[in-house]
Backbone as CSV, one residue per row, in Angstrom:
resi,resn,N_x,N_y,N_z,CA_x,CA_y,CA_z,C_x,C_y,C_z
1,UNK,0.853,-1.191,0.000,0.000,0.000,0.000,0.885,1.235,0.000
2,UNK,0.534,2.181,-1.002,1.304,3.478,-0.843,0.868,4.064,0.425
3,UNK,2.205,4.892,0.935,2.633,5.367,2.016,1.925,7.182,1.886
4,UNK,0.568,7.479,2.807,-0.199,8.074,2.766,0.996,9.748,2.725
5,UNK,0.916,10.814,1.688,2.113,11.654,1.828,1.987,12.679,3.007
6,UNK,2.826,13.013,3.933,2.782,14.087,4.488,2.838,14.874,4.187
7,UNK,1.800,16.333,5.063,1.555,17.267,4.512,2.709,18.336,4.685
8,UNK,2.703,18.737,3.749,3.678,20.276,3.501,5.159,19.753,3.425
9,UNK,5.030,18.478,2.144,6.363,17.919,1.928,6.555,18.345,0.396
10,UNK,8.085,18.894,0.251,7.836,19.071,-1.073,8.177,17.939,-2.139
11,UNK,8.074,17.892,-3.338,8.550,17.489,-4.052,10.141,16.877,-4.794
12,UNK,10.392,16.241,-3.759,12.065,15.795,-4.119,12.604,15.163,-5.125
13,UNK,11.689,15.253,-6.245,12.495,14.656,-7.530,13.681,15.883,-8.327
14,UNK,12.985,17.004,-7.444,14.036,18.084,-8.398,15.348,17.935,-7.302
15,UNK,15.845,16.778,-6.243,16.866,16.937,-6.511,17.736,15.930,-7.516
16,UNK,16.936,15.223,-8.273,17.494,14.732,-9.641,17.690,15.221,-10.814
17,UNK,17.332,16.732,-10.902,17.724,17.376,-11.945,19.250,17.528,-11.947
18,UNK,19.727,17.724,-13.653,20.974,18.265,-13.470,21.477,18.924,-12.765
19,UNK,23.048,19.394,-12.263,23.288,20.184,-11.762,23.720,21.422,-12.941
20,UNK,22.923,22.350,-12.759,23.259,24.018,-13.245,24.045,24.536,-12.605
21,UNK,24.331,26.245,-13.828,25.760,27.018,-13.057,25.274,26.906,-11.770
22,UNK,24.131,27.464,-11.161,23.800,27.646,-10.340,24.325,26.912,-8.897
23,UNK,23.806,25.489,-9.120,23.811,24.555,-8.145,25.623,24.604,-8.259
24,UNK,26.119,24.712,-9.090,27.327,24.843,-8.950,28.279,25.644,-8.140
25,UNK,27.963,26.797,-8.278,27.944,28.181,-7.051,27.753,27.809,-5.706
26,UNK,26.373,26.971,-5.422,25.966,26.754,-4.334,26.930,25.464,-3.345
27,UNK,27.067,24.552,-4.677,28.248,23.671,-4.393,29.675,24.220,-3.478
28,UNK,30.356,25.413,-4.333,31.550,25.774,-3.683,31.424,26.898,-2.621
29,UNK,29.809,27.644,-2.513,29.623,27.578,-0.932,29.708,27.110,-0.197
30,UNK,28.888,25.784,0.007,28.530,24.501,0.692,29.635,23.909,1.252
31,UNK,30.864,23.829,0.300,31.973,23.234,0.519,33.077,24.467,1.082
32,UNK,33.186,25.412,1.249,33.847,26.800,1.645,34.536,26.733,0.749
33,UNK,34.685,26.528,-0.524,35.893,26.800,-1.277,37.129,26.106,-1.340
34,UNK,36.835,24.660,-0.522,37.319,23.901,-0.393,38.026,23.025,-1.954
35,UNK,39.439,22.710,-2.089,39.531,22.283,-3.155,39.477,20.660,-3.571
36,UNK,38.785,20.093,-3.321,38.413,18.583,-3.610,37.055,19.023,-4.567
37,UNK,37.117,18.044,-5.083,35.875,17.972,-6.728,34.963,17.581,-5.601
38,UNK,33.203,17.755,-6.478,32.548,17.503,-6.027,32.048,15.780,-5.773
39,UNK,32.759,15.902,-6.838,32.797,13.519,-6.722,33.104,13.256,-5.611
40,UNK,34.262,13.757,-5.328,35.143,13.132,-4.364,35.108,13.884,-2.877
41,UNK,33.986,14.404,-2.928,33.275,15.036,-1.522,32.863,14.443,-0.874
42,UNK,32.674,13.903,0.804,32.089,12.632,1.400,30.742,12.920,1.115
43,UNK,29.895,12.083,1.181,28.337,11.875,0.590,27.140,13.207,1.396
44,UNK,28.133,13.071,2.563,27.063,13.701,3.280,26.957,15.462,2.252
45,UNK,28.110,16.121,2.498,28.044,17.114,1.656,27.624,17.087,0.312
46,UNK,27.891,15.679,-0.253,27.380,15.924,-1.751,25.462,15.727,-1.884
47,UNK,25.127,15.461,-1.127,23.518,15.721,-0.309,23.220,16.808,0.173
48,UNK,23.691,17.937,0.772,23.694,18.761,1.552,23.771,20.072,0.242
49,UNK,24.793,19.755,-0.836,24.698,20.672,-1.766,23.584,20.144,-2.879
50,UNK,22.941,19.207,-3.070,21.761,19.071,-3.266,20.608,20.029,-2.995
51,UNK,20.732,19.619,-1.538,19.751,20.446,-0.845,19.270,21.575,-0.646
52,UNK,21.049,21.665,-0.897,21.328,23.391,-0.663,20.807,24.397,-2.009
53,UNK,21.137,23.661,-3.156,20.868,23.882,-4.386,19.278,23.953,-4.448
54,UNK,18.333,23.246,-4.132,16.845,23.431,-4.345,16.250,24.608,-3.628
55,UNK,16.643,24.764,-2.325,16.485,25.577,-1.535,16.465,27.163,-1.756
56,UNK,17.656,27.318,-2.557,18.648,28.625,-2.789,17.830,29.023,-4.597
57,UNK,17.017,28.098,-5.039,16.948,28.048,-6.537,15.363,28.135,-6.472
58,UNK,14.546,28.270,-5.140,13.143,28.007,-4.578,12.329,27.275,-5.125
59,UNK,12.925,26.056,-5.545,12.169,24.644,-5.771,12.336,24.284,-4.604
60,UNK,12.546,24.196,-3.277,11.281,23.544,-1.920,11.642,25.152,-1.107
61,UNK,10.338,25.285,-0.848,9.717,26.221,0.045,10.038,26.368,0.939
62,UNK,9.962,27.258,1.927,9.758,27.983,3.725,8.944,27.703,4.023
63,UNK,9.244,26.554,4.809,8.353,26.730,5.883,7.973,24.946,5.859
64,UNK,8.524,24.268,4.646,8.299,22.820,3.877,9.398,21.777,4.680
65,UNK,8.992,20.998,5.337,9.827,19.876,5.998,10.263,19.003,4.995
66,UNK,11.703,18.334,5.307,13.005,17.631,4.868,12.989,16.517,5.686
67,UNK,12.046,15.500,4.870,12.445,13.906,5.954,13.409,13.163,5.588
68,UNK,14.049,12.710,6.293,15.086,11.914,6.123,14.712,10.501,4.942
69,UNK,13.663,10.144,5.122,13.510,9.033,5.173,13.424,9.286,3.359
70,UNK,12.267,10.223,2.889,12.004,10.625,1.810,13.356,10.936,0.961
71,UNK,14.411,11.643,1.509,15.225,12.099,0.792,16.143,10.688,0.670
72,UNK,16.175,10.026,1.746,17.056,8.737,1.293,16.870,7.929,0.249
73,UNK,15.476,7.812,-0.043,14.674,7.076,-0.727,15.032,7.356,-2.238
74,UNK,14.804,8.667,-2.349,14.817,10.041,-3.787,15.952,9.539,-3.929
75,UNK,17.243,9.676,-3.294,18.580,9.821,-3.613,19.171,8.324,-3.333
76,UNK,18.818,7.217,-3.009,19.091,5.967,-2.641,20.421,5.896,-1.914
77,UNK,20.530,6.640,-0.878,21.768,6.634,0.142,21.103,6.527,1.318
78,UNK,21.427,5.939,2.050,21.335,5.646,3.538,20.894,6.574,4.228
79,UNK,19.805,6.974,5.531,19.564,8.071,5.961,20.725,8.404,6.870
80,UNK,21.932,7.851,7.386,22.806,8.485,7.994,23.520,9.903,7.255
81,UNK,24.285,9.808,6.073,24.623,11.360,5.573,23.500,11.749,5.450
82,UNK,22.595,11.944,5.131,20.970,12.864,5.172,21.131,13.389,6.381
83,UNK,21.035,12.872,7.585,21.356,13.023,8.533,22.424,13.994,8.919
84,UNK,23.484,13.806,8.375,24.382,14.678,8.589,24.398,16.109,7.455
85,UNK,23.637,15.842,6.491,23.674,17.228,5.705,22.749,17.778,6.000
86,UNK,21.845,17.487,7.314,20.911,18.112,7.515,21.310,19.168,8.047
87,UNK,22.686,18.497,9.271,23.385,19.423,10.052,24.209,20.587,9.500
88,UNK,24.622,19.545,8.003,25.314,21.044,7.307,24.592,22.322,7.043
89,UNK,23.030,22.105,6.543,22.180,22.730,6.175,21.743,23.529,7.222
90,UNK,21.697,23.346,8.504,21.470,24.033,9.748,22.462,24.819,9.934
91,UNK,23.691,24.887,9.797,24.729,25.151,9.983,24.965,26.441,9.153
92,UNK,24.068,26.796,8.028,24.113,27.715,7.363,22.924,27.907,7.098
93,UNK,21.902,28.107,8.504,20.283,28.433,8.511,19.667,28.022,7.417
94,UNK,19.839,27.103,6.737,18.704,26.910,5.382,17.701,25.950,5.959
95,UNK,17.836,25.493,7.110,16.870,24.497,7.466,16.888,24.772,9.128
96,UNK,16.176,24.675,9.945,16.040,24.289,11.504,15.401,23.111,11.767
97,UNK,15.499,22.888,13.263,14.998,22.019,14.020,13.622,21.890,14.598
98,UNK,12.820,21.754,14.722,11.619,21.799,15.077,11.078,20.984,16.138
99,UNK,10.201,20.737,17.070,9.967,19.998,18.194,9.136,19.324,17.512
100,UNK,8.883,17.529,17.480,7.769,16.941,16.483,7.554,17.363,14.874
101,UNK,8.747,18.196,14.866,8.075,18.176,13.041,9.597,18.023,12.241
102,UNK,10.873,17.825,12.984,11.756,17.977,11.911,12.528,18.522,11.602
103,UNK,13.033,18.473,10.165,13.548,19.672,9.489,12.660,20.426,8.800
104,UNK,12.850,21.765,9.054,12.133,22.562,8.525,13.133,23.801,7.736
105,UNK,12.371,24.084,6.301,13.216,25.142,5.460,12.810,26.307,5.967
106,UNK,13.624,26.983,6.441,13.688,28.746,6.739,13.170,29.679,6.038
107,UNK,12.795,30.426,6.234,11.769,31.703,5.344,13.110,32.476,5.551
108,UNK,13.141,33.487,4.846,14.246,34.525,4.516,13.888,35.912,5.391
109,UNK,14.563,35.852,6.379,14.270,36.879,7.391,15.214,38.042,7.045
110,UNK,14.169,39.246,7.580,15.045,40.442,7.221,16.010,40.896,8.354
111,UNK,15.621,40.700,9.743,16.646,40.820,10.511,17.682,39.822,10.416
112,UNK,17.730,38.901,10.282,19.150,37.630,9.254,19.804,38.736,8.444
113,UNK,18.986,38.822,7.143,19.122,39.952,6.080,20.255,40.867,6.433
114,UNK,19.340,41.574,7.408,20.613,42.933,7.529,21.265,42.894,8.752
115,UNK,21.826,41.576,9.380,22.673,41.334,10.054,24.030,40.734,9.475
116,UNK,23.658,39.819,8.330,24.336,39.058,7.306,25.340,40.071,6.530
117,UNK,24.494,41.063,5.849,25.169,42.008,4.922,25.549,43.035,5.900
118,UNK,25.220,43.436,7.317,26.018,44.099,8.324,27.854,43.712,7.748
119,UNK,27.826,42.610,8.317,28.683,41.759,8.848,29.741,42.066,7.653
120,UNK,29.065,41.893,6.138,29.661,41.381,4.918,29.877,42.435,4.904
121,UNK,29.475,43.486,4.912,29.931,44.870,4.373,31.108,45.285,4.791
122,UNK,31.364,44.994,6.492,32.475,45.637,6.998,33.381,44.259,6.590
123,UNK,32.903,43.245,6.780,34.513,42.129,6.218,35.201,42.455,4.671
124,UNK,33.907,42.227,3.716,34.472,42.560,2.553,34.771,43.562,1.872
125,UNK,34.855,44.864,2.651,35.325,45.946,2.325,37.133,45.735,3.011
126,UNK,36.875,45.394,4.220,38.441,45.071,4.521,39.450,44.272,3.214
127,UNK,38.561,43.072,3.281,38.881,41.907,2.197,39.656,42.931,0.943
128,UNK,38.765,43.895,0.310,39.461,44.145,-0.674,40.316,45.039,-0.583
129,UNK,40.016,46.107,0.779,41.263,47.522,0.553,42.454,46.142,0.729
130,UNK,42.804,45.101,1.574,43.677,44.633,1.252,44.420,43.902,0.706
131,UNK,43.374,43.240,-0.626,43.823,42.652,-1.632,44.352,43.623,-3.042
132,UNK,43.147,45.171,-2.592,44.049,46.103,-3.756,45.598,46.824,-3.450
133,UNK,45.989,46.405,-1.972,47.154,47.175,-2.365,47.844,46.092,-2.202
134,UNK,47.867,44.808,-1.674,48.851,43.941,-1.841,48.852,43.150,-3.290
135,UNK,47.831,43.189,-3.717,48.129,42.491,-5.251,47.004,43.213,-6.275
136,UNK,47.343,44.187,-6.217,46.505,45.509,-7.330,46.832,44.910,-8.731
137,UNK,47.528,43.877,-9.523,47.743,43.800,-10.666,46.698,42.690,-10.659
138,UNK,46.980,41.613,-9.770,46.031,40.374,-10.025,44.404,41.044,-9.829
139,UNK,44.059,41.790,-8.539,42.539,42.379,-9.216,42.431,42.841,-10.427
140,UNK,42.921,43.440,-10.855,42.493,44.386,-12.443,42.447,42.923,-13.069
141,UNK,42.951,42.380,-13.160,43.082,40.975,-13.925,42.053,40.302,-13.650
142,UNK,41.826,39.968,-12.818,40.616,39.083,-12.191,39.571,39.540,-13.000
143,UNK,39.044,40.901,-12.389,37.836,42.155,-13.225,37.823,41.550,-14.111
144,UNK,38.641,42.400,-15.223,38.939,41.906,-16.814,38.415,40.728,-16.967
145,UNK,38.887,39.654,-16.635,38.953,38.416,-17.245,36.849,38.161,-16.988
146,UNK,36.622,38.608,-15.958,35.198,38.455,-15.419,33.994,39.466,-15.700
147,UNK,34.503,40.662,-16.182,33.263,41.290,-16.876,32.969,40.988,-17.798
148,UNK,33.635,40.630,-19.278,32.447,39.828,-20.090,31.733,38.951,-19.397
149,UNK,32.017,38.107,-18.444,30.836,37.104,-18.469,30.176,37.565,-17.539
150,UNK,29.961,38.463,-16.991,29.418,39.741,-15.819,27.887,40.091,-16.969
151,UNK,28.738,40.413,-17.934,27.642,41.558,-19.030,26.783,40.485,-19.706
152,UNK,27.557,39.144,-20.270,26.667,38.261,-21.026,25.139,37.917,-20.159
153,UNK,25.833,37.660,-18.380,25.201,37.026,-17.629,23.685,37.976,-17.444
154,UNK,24.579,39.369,-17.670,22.584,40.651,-16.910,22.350,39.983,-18.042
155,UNK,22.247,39.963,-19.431,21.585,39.724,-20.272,20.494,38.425,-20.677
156,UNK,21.118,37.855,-19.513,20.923,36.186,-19.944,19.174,36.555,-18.547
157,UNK,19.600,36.343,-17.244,18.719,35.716,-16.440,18.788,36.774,-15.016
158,UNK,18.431,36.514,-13.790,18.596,36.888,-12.968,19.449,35.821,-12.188
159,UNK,19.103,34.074,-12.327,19.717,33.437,-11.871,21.205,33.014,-12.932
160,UNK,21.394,34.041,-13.855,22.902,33.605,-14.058,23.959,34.571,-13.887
161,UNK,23.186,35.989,-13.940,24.240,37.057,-13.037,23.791,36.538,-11.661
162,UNK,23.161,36.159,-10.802,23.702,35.972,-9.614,24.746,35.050,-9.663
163,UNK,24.900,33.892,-10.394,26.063,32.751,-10.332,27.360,33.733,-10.717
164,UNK,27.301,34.712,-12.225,28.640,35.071,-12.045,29.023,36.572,-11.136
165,UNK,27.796,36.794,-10.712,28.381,37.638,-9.618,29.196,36.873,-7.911
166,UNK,28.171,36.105,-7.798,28.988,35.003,-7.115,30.329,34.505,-6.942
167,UNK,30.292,34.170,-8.379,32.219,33.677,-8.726,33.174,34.929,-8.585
168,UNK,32.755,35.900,-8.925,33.782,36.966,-9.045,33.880,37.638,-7.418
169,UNK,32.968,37.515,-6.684,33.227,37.966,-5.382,34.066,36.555,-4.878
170,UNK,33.443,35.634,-5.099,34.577,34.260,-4.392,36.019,34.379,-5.081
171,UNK,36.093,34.598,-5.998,37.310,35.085,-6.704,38.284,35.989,-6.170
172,UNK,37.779,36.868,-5.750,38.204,38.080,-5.417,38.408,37.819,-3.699
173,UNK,37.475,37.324,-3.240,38.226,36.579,-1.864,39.416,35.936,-1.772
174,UNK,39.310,34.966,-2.370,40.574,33.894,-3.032,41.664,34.742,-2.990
175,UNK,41.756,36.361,-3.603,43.109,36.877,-3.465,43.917,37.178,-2.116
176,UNK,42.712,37.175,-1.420,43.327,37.683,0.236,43.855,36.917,0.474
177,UNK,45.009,37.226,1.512,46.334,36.072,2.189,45.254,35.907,3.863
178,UNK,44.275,36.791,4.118,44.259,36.798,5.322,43.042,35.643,5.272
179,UNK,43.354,34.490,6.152,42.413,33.137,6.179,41.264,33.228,6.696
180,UNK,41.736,33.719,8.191,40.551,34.429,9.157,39.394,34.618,8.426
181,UNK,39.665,35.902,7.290,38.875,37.029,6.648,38.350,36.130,5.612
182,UNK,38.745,35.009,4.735,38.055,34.859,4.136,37.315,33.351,4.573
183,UNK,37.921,32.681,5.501,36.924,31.821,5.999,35.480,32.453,6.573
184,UNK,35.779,33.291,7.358,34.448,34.087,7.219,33.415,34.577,6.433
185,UNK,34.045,35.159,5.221,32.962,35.716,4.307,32.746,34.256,3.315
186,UNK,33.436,33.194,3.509,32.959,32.017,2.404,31.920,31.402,3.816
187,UNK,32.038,31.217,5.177,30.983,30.953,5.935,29.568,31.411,5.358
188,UNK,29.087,32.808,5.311,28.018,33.247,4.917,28.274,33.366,3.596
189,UNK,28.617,33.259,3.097,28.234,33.174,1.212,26.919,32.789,1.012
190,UNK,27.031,31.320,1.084,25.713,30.417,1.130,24.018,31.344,1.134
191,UNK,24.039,32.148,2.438,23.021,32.927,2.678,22.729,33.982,1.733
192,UNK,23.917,34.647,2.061,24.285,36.154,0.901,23.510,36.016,-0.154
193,UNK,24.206,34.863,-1.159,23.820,34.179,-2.469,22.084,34.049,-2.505
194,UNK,21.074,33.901,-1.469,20.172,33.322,-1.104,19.275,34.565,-1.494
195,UNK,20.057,35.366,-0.612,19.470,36.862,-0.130,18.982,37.769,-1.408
196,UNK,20.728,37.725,-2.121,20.981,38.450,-3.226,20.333,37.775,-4.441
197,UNK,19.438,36.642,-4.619,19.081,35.987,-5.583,17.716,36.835,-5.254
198,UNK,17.044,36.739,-4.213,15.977,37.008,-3.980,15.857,38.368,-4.690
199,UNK,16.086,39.254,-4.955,16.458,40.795,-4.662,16.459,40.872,-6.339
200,UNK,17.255,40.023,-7.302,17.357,40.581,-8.548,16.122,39.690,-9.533
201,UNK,15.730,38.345,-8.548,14.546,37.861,-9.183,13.054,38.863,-8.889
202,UNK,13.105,39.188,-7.584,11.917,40.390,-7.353,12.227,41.611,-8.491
203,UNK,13.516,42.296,-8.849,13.665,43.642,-9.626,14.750,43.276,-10.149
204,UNK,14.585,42.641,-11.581,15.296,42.391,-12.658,16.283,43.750,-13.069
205,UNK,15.388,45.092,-12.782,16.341,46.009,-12.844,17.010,45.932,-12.633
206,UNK,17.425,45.925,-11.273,18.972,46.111,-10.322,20.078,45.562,-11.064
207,UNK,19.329,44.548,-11.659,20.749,43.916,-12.513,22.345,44.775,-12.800
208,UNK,21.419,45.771,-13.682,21.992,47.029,-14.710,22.645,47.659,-13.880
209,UNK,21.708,47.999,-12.223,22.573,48.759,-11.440,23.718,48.139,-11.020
210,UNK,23.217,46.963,-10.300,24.916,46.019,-9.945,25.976,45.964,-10.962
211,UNK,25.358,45.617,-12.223,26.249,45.175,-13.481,27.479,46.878,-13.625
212,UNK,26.868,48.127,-13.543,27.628,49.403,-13.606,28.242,49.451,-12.414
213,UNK,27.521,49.279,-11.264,28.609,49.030,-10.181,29.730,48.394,-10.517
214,UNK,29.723,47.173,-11.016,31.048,46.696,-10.835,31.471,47.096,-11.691
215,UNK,31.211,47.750,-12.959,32.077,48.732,-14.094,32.727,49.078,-13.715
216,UNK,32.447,50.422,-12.486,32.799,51.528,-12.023,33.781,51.133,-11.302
217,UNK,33.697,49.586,-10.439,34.699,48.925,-9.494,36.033,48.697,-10.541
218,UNK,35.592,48.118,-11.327,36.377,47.718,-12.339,37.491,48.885,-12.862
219,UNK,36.791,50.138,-13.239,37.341,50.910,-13.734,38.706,51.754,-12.845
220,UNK,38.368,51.884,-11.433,38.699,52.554,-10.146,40.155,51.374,-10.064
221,UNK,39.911,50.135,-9.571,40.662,48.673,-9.610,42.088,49.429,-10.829
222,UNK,41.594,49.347,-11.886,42.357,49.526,-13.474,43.350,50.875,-12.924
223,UNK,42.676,52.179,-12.458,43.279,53.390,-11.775,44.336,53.035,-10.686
224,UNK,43.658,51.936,-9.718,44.796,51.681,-8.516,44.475,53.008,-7.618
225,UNK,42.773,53.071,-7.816,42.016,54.497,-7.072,41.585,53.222,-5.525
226,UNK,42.687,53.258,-5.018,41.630,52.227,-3.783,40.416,52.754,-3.181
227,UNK,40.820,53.905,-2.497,39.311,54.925,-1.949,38.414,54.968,-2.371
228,UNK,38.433,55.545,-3.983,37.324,55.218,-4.794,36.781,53.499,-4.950
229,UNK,37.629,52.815,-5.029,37.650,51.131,-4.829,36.859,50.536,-3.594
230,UNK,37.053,51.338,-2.887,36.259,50.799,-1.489,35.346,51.546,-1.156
231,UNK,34.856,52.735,-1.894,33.582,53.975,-1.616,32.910,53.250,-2.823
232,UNK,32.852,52.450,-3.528,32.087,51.917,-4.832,31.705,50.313,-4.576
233,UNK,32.412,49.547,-3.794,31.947,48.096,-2.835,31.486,48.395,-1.954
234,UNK,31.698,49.577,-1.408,30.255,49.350,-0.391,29.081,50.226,-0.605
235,UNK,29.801,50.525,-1.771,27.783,51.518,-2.399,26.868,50.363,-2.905
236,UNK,27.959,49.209,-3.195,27.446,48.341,-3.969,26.452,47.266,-2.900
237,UNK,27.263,47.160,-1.932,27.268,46.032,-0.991,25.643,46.754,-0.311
238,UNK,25.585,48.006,-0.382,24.365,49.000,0.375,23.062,48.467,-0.498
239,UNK,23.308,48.550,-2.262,22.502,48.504,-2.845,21.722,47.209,-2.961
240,UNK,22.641,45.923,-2.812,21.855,44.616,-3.242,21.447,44.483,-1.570
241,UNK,21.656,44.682,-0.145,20.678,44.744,0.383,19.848,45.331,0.637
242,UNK,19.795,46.795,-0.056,18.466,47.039,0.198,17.107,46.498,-1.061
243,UNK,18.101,46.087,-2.063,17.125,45.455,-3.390,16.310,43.816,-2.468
244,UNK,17.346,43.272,-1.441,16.857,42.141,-0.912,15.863,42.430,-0.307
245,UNK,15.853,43.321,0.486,14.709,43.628,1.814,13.844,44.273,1.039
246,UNK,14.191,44.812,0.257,12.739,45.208,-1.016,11.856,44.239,-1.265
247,UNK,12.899,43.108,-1.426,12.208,41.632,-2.182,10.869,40.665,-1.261
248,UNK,11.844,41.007,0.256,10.889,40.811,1.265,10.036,41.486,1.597
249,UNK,9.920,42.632,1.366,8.865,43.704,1.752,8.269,44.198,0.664
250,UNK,7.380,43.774,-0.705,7.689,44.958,-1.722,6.729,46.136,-1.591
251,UNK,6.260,46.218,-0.653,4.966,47.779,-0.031,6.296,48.728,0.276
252,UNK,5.875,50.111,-0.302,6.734,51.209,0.252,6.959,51.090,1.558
253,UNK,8.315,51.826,1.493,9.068,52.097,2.823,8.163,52.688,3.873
254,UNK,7.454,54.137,3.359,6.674,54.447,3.977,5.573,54.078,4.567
255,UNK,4.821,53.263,3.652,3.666,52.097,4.241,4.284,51.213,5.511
256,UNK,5.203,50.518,5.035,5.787,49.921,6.072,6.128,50.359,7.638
257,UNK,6.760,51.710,7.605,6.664,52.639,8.505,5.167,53.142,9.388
258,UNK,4.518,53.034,8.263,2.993,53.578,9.231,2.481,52.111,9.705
259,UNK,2.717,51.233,9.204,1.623,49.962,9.752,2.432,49.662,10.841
260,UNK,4.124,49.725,10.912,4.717,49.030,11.863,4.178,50.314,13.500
261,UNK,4.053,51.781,12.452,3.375,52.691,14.042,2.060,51.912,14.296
262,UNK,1.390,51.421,13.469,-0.152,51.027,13.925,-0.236,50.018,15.425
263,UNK,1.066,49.216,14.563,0.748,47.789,15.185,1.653,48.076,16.945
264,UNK,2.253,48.934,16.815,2.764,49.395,18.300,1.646,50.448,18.969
């Protein structure tokens, strides 16, 4: 007899779809940038960036429970790594714990939101004043080599400039010597990526704006203008969260303001 479905389970065949740029991105989050292939990743993580991938791509929902049992089944691995990529997945809020119900997928909170890009703003502004003066030739290089596929990408989707905006900030981490600094900002990537997807799928515009931002980064980088270099990443870093919390909120600022006086 089929096994009666529980309610508010999603659909786990999409984690048998290919893997896209996308899930790919989400992959070398998942993994911090870690250099082992994804083959040769222990199982649990190569489940976990599965997971991570549906989640981040909003094929399964907020608020939609992750059974072990189901996903073992879908993916024919044992529920022990399930088990453990659940923990990975907790580990970078995409899922919690629940009393009697589980795993449960996270809704995209705005205080997360602008605690996350708090955080990112002041790390990765450090990140780069000191990757532009210790290796100012390899950024301009980096840029270069990454704005064509910057420009192809606004053109293409919202979910494929987020992938190569993605790479070029992980990129650009990669140059820092300082470990600390970038184990940190590859910690929250995962979310960031989540945040910042949300933000250009709600206002396809922004694209254009991010996409000239990093022109302008680009151009400043090429000068060896650091000031200007670091007054233009964090105009930037200002803009895609407030395009996120747009995404979560899309009623004017002002509306928002009067209902939140109502409700006090």
């Amino acid at each position: 007899m089929a096994r009666n479905k529980t309610q508010n389970i999603p659909d786990l065949s999409t984690l048998l779809t290919p893997r896209n740029s996308l899930m790919l991105a989400v992959e070398r989050a998942v993994l911090r940038g870690q250099e082992w292939a994804y083959a040769s990743a222990p199982m649990a993580e190569q489940i976990a960036v599965r997971l991570a991938g549906v989640i981040t791509l909003d094929l399964v929902k907020a608020g939609q429970r992750l059974l072990e049992k189901d996903i073992s089944e879908v993916l024919r691995v044992s529920r022990a790594p399930v088990r453990e990529a659940m923990r990975i997945l907790e580990r970078d809020h995409l899922v919690e714990f629940q009393p009697r119900r589980g795993a449960i997928v996270t809704a995209p909170d705005e205080d997360e939101l602008r605690d996350i890009f708090r955080v990112r703003s002041v790390l990765y502004v450090t990140m780069l004043e000191e990757v532009a003066l210790e290796n100012p030739a390899k950024l301009e290089a980096l840029l270069t080599e990454h704005m064509p596929k910057l420009a192809k990408a606004a053109r293409e989707s919202a979910d494929a400039y987020t992938v190569e905006s993605f790479l070029l900030n992980f990129a650009t981490i990669s140059l820092c010597g300082n470990r600390l600094l970038t184990d940190i900002l590859h910690s929250i990537s995962l979310r960031t990526m989540r945040y910042v997807r949300l933000g250009f799928v709600a206002s396809p515009q922004s694209i254009q704006v991010s996409f000239q931002a990093w022109h302008e980064l680009h151009m400043a980088a090429t000068r060896r203008d650091v000031k200007k270099l670091i007054l233009l990443a964090s105009s930037r870093l200002d803009q895609a969260r407030e395009t996120a919390i747009l995404a979560l909120n899309p009623e004017p600022a002002p509306r928002r303001r009067a209902r939140a006086h109502r409700a006090a």
